[in-house]
C-alpha positions in Angstrom: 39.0 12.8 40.6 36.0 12.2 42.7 32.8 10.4 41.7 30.6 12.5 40.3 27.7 10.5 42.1 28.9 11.1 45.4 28.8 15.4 45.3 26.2 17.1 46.4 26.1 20.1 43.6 25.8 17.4 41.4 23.2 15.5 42.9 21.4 19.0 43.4 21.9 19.7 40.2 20.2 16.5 38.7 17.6 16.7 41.4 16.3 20.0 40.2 16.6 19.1 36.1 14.6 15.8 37.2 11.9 17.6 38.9 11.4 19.7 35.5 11.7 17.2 33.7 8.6 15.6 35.3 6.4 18.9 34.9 7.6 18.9 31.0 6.1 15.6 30.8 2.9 16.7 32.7 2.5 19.3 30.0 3.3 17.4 27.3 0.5 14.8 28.4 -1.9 17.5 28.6 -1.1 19.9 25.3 -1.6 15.9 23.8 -4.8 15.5 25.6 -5.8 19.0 24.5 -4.8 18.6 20.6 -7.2 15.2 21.1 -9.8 17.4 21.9 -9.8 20.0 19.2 -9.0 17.2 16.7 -12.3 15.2 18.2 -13.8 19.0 17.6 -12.8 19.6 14.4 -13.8 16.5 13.1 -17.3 16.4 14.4 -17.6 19.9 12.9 -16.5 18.7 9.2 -13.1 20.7 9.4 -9.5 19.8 8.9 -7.6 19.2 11.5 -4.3 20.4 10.1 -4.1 24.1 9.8 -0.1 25.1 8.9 -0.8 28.5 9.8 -1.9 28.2 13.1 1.0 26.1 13.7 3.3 28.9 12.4 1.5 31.4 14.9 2.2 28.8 17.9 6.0 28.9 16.8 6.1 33.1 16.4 4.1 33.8 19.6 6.5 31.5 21.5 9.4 32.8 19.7 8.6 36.5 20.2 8.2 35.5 24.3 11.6 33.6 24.5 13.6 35.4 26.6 16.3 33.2 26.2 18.7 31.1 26.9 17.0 28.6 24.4 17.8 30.4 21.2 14.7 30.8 18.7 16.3 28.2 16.7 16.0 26.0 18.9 12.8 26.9 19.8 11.5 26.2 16.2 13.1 23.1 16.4 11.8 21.6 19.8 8.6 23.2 19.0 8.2 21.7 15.5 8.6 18.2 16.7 5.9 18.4 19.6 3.6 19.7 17.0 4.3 16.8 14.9 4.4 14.1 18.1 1.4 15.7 19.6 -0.9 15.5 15.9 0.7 11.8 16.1 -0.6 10.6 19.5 -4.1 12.7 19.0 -4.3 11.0 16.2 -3.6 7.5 17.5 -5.4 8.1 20.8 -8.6 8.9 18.8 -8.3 5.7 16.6 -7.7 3.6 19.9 -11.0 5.4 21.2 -13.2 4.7 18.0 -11.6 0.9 17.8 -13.3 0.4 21.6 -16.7 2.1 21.5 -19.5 -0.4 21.1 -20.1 -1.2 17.6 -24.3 -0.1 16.6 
């Protein structure tokens, strides 16, 4: 049995899933930067930053434009931990921001 290193359709094959890979990160980093954002908002504007029901829209709309082959289960279950990573990081990138603004 060959190497799997050494054949190209490999190689190819983990080229390509590497490349993606990269642009989920880039989206990631931005839907993070975004969620900083409306949390920054929502804040400033005396609201609460959690709102379950918009986060059960997010997982329907997505759901109803899967076209597959990611089942919706799987789907709810990628999708529920971003939500939860993303409100994480918001959240700790908007502490890290308060904890270095000058001090009045």
């Amino acid at each position: 049995m060959a190497a799997t290193s050494n054949d190209p359709v490999i190689k190819h094959y983990r080229e390509q899933i590497s490349d993606n890979d990269v642009k989920i990160l880039e989206a990631l980093n931005k839907r993070v930067k975004l969620v900083k954002s409306l949390k920054d908002y929502k804040e400033a504007e005396g609201l609460s930053f959690y709102d379950a029901a918009q986060e059960d829209w997010v997982i329907t709309y997505l759901c109803r434009a899967n076209r597959g082959p990611l089942s919706n289960e799987g789907l709810r279950e990628i999708y529920s931990l971003i939500l939860q990573v993303a409100k994480r990081e918001a959240a700790a990138l908007s502490l890290e921001e308060r904890s270095e603004a000058p001090q009045s």
